[in-house]
Each structure stands twice: as structure tokens, then as C-alpha cells.
N, CA, C and O of each residue as an XYZ file, in Angstrom:
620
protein
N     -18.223     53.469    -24.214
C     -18.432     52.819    -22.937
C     -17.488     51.629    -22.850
O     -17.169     50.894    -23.784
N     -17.141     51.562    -21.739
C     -16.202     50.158    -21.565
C     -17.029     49.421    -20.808
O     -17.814     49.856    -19.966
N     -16.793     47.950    -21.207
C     -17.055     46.815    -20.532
C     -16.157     45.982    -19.543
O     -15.128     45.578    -20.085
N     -16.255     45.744    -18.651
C     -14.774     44.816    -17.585
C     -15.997     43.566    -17.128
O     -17.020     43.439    -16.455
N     -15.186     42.889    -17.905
C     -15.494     41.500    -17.177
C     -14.544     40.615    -16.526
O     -13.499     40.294    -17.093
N     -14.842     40.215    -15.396
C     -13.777     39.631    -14.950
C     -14.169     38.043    -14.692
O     -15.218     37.685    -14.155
N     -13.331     37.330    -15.081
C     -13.132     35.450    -15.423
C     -12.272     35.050    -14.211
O     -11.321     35.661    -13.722
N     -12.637     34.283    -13.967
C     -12.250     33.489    -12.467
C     -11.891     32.276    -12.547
O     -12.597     31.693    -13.369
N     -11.012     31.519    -12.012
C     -10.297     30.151    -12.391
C     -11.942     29.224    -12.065
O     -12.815     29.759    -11.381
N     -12.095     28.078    -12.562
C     -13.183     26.975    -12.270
C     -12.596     26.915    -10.971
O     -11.487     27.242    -10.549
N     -13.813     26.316    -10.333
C     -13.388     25.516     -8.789
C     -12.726     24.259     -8.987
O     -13.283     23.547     -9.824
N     -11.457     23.675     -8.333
C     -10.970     22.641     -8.660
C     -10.577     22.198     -7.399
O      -9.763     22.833     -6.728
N     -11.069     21.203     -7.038
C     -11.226     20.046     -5.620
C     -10.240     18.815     -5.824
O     -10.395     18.131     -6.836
N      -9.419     18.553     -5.084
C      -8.705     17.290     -5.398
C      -9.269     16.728     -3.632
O      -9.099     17.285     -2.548
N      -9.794     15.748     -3.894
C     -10.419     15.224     -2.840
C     -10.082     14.306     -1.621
O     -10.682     13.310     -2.025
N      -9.493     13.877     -0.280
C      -8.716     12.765      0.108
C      -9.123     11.298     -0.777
O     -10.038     11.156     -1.588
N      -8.278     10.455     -0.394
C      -8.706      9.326     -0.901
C      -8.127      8.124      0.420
O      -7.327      8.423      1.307
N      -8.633      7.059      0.278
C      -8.270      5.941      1.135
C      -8.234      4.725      0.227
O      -8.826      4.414     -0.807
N      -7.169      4.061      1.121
C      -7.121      2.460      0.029
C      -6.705      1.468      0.823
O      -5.850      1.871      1.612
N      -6.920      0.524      0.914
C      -6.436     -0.697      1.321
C      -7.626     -1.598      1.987
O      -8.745     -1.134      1.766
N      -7.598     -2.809      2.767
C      -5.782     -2.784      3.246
C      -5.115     -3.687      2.210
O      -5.824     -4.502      1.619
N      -3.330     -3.581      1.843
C      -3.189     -3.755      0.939
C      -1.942     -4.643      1.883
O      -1.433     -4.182      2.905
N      -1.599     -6.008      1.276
C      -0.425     -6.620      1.468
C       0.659     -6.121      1.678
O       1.211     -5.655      0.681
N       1.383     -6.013      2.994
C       2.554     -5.132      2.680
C       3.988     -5.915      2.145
O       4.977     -5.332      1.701
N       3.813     -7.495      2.323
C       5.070     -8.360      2.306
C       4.877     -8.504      0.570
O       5.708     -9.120     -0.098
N       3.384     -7.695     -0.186
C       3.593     -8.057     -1.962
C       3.767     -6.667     -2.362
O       4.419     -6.481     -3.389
N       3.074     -5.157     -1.431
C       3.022     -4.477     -2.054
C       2.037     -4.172     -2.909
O       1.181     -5.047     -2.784
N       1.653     -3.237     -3.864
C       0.554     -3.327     -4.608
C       0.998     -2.044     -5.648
O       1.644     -1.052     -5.310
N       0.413     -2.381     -7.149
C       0.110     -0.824     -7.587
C      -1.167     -1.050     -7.807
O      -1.961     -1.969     -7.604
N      -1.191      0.734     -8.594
C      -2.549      0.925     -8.842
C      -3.565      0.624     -7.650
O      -4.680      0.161     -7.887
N      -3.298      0.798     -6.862
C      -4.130      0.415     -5.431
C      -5.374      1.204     -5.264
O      -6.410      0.730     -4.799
N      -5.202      2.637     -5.732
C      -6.160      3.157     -5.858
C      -5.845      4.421     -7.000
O      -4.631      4.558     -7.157
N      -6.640      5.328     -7.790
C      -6.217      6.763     -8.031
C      -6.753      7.656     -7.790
O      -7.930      7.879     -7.507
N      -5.833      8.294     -7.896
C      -6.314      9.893     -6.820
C      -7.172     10.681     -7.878
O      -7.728     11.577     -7.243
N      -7.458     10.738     -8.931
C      -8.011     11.420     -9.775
C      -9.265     10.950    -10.165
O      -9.951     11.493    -11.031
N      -9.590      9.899     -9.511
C     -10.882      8.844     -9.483
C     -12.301     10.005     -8.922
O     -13.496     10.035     -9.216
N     -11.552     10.736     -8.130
C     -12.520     11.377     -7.015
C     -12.814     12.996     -6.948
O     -13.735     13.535     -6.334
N     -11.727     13.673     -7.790
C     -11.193     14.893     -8.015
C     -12.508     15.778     -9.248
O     -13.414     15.376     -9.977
N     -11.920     17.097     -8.901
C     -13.739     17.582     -9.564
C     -13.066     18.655     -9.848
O     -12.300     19.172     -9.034
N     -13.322     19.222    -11.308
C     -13.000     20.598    -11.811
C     -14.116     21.452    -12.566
O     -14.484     21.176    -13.708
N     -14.607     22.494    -11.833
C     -15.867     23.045    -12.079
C     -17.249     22.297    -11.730
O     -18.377     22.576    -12.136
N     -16.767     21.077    -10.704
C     -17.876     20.661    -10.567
C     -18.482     19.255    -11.139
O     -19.528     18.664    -10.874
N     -17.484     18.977    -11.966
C     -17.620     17.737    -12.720
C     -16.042     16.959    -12.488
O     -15.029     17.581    -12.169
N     -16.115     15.278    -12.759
C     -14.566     14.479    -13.050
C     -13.708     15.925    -13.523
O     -14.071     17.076    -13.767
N     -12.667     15.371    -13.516
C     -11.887     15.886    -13.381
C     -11.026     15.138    -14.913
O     -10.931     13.916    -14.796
N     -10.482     15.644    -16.123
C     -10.131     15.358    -17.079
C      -8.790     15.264    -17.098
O      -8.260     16.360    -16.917
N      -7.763     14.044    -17.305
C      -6.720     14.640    -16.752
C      -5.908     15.807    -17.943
O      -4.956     16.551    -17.707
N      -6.527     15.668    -18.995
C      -5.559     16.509    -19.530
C      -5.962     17.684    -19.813
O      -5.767     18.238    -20.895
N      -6.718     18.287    -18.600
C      -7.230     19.531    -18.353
C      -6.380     19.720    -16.666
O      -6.331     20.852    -16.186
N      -5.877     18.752    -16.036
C      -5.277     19.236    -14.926
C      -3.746     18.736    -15.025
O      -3.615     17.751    -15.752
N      -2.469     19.267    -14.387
C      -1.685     18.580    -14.025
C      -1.237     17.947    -12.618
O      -1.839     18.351    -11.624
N      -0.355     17.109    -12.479
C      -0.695     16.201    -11.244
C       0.891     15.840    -11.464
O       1.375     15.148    -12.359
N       1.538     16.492    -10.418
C       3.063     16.214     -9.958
C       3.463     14.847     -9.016
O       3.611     14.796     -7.795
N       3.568     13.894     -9.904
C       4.055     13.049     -8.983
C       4.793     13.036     -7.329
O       5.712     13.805     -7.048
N       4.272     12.134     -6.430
C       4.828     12.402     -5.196
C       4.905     10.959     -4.557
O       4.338      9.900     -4.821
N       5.891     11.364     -3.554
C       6.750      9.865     -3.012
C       6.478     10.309     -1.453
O       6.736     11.371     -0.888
N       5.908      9.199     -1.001
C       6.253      9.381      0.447
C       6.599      8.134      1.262
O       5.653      7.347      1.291
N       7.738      7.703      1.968
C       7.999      6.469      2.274
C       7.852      5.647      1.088
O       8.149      5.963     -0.064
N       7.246      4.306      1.601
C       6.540      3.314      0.485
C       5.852      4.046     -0.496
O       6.455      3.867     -1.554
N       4.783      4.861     -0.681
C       4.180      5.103     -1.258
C       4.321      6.010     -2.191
O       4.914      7.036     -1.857
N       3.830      5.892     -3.587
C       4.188      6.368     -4.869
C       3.106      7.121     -5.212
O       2.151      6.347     -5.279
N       2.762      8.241     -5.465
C       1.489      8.744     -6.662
C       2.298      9.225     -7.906
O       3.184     10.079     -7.888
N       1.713      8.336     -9.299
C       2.248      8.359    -10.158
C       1.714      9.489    -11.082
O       0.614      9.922    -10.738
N       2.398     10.184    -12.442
C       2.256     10.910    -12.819
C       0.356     10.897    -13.715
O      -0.318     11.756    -14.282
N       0.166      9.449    -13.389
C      -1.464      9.332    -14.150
C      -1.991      9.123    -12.998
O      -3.126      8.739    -13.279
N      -1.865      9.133    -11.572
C      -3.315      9.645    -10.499
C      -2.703      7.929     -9.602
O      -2.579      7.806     -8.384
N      -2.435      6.877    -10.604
C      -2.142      5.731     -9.798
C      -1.081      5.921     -8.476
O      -0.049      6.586     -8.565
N      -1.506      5.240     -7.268
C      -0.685      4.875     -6.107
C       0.167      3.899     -5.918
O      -0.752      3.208     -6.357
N       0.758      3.376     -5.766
C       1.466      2.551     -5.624
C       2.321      2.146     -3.884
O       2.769      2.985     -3.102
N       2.319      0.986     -3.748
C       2.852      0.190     -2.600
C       3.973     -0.552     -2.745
O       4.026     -1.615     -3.364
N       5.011      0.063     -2.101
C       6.529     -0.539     -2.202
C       6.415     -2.010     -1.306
O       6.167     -1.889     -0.106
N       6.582     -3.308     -1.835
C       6.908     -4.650     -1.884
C       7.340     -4.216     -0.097
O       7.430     -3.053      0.296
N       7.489     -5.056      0.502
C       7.991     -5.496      2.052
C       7.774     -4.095      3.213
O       8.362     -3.713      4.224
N       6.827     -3.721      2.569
C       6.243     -2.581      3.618
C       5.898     -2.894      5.103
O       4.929     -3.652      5.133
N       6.332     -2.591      6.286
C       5.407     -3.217      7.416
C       3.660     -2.442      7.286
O       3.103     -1.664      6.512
N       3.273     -3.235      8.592
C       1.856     -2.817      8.766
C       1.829     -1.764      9.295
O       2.472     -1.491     10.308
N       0.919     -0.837      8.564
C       0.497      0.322      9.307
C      -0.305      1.085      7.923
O      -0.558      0.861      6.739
N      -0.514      2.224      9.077
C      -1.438      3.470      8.272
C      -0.037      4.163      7.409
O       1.133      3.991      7.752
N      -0.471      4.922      6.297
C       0.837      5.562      5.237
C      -0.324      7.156      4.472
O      -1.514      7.254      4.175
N       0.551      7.859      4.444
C      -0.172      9.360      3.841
C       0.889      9.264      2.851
O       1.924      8.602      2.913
N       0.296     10.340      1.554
C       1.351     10.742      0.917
C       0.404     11.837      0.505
O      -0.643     11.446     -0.012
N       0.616     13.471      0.672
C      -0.048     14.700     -0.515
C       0.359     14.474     -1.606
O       1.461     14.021     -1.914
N      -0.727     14.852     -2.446
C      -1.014     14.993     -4.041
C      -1.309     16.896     -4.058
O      -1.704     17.649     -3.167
N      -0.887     17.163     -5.553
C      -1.379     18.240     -5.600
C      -1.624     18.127     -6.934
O      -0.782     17.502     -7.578
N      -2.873     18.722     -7.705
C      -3.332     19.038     -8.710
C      -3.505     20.646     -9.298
O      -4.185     21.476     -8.694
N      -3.006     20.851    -10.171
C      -3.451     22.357    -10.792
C      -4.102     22.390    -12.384
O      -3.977     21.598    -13.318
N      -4.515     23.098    -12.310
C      -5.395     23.518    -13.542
C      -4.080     24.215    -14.683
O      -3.175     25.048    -14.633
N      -4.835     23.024    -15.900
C      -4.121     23.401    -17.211
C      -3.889     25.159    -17.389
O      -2.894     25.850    -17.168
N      -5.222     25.509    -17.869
C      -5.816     26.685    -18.060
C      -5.052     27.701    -17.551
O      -4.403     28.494    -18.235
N      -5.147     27.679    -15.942
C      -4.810     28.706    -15.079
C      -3.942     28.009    -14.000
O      -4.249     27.892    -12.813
N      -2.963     27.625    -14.515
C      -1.567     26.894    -13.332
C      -1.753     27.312    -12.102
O      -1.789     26.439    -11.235
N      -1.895     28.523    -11.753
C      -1.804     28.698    -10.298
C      -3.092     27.856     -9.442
O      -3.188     27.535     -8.258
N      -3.939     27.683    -10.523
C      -4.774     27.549     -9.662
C      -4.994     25.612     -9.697
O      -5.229     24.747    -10.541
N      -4.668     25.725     -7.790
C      -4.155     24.025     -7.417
C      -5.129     23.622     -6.443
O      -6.142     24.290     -6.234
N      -4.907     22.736     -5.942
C      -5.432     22.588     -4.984
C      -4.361     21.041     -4.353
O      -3.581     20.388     -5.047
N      -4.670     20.832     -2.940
C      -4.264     19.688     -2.889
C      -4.483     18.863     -1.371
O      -4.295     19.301     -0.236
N      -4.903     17.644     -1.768
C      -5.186     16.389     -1.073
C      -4.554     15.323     -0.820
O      -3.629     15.055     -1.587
N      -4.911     14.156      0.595
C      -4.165     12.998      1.218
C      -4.894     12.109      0.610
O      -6.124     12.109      0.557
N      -3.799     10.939     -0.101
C      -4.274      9.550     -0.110
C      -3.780      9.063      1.166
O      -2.687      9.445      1.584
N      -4.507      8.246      1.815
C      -4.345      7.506      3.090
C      -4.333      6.105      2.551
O      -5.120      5.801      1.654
N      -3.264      5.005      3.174
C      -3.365      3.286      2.818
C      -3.179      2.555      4.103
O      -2.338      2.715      4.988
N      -4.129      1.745      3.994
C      -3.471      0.760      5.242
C      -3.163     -0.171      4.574
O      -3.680     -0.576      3.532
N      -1.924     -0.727      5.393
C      -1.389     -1.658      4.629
C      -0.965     -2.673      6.072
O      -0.390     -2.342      7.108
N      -1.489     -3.949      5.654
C      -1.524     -4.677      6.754
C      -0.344     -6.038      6.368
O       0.179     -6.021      5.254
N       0.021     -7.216      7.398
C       1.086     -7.850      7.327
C       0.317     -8.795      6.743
O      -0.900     -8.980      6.711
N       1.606     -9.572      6.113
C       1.112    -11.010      5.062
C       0.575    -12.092      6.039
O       0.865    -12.205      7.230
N      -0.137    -12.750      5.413
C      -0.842    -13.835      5.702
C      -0.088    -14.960      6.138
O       0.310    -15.634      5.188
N       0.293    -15.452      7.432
C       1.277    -16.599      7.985
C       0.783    -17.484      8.662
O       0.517    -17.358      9.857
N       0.532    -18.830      7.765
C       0.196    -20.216      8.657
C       1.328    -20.925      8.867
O       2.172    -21.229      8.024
N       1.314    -21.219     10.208
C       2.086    -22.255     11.336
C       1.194    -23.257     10.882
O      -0.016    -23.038     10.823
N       1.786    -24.530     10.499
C       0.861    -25.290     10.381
C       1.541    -26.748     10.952
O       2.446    -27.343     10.366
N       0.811    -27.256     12.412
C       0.993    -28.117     12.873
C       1.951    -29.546     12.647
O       1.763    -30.220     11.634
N       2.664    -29.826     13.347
C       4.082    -30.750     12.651
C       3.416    -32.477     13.531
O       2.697    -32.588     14.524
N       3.940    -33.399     12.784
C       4.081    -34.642     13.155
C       4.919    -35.321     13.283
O       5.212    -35.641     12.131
N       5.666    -35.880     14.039
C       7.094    -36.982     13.933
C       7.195    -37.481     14.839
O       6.788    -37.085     15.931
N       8.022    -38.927     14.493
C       8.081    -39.908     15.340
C       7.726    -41.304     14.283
O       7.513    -41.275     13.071
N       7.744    -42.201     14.978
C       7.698    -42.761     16.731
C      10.047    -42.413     16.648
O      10.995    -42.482     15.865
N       9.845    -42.206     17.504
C      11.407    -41.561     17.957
C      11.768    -42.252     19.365
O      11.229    -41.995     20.441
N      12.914    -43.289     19.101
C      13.696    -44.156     20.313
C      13.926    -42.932     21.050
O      14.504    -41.881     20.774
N      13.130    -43.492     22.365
C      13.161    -42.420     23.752
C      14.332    -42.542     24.684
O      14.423    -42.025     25.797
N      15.195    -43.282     24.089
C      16.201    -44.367     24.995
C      17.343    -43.686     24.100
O      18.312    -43.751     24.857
N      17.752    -43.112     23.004
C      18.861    -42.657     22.334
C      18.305    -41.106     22.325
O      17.111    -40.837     22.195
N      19.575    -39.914     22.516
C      18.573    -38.553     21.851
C      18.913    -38.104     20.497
O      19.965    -37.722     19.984
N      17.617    -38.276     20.036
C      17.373    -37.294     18.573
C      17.521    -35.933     18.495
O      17.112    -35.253     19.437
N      18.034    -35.407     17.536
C      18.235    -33.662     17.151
C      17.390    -33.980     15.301
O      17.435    -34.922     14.510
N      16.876    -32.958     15.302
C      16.436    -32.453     13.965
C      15.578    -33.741     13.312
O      15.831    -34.356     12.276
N      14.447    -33.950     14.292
C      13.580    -35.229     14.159
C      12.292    -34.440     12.916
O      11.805    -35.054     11.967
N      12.040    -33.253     13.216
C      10.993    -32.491     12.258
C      11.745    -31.175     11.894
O      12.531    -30.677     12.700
N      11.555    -30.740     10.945
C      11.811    -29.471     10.850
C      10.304    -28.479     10.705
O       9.687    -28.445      9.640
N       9.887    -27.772     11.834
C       8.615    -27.273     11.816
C       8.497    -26.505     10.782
O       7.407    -26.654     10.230
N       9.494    -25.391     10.071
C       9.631    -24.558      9.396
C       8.864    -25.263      7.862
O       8.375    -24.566      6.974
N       8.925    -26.879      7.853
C       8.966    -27.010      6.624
C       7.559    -27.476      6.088
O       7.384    -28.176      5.090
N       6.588    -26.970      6.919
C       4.888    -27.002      5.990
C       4.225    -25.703      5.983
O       3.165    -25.388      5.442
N       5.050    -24.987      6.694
C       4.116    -23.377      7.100
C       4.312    -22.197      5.994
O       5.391    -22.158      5.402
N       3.494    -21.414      5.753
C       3.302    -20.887      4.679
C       3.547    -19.411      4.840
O       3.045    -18.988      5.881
N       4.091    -18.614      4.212
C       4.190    -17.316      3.955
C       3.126    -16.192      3.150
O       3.913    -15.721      2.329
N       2.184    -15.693      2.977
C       1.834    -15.548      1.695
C       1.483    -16.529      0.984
O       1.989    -16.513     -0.138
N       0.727    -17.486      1.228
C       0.937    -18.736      0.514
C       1.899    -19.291     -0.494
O       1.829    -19.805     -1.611
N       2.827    -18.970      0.375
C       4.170    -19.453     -0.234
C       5.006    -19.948      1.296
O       4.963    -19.435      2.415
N       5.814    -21.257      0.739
C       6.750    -21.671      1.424
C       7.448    -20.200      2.276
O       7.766    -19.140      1.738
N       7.554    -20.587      3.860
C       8.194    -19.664      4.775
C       9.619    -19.777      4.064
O      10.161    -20.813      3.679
N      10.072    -18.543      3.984
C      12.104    -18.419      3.709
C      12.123    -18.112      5.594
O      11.135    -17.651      6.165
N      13.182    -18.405      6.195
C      13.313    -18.643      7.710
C      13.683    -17.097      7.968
O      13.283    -16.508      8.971
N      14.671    -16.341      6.742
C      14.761    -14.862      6.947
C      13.361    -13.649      6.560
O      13.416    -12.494      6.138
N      12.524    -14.272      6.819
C      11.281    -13.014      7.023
C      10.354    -13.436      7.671
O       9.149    -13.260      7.490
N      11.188    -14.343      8.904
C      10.021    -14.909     10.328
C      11.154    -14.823     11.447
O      12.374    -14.775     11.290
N      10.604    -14.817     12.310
C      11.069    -15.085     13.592
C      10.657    -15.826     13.993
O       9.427    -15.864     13.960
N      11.498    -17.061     14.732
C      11.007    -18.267     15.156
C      11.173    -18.199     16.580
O      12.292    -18.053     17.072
N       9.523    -18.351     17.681
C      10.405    -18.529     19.037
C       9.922    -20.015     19.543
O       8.880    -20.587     19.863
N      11.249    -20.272     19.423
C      11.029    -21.576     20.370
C      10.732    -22.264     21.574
O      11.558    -22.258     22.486
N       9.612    -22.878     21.688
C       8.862    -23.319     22.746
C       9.008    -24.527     22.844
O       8.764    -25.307     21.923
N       9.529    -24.940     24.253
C      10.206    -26.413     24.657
C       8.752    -26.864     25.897
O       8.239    -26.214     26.808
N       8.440    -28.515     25.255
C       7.188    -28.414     26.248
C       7.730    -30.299     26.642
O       7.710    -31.180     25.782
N       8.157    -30.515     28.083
C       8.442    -32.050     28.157
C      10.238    -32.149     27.448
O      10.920    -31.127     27.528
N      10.884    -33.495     26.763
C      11.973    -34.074     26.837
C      12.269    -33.172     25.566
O      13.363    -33.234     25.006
């Protein structure tokens, strides 16, 4: 008598993921990983029971260990990148999912200027420089990653 049994790959789920919102003027790694969420047969997901092909999309990095990554001076917005995962065991068998990031703009205080008393009777040029208390990232503004519009109110 013969026996036929037939073996079937595990179920293997790579799941979306979301992250942020993440600085786009610092960037970020490790922001989130994609393998955090991922299920093979039903359980975590081991990584060295699956493989996981690194992928680039725009800014965004998924690294060969599940980590994401955020390229430094990103603007604001929503960002996708697919992942795909396959099974050690049985290669063909993949599956594959979106990390989603929002990544929003750096943190910028204008911060209110004072000067004077200034002879109204002679004219002054370059009495304050506004640029020079306001903050970037909490860091000193560089004048090349702002736009300044100038607003004239009176003399």
C-alpha cells in the first residue's frame, strides 16, 4: 500500500506597519521594524527562519534586519516603501507588506526681536538682526534652510 502525504508551506503574513511622525529636517533610524508584527505559522516571526530583502524607496530604507530608516532633510509628508518576506524552508513561499511614515517638518521658533532706542533723525540699516535668536530644531536657524519674508510695518 502506498501512503501520499502532502506538506504545505506554514502560513506566513508580513503585516503593514506605520511609524511616525518622525522629524524630517533629523531623519530617523530604526523608526520602526517591519518584522515586529510579521507571523509565520501563526506565531512572531523568527528572523532566521524568514528572509527579508532589503528595500529603498525615496527617503526610506528597510534594512536587511526588519529596521526602517529616515533619510536626514526629508520634507513633510506621508512615505510607503514594500517589504517582502519569504520563508527559509520553502523560498517561494513570500508574502509581502507596506510600511507607511509620516514624517513631519522640524520644529521652528521665530522668536521675537528688541532694538533700539535708534536716532529717528539719522537712518539706521542692520539695527537687529531677527535671524539671530530663532531656533531651528532647537538649534540656531542657518538662513539657508528658511525662508525669510519680510514684513515692513511704519519707518
Amino acid at each position: 500500500a502506498t501512503v501520499t502525504v502532502t506538506v504545505e508551506a506554514a502560513v506566513l503574513d508580513a503585516i503593514n506597519d506605520t511609524a511616525g511622525p518622525v522629524n524630517g529636517a533629523t531623519g530617523g533610524t530604526n523608526v520602526v521594524n517591519v518584522l515586529a508584527n510579521d507571523q509565520l505559522n501563526g506565531a512572531p516571526v523568527n528572523p532566521a527562519n524568514i528572509t527579508l530583502v532589503p528595500a529603498t524607496n525615496g527617503p526610506l530604507t528597510v534594512n536587511a534586519d526588519g529596521s526602517v530608516d529616515v533619510a536626514p532633510n526629508t520634507p513633510a509628508g506621508t512615505y510607503t516603501v514594500d517589504y517582502e518576506i519569504c520563508e527559509v524552508l520553502n523560498p517561494t513561499n513570500c508574502d509581502t507588506a507596506t510600511v507607511t511614515v509620516t514624517v513631519e517638518e522640524g520644529v521652528i521658533d521665530a522668536v521675537n526681536d528688541a532694538a533700539g532706542p535708534v536716532n529717528g533723525f539719522v537712518a539706521n540699516t542692520n539695527v537687529v538682526n531677527v535671524l539671530g535668536n530663532d531656533l531651528l530644531n532647537g538649534a540656531a536657524v542657518n538662513p539657508a534652510d528658511i525662508t525669510l519674508a519680510p514684513v515692513t510695518n511704519g519707518p
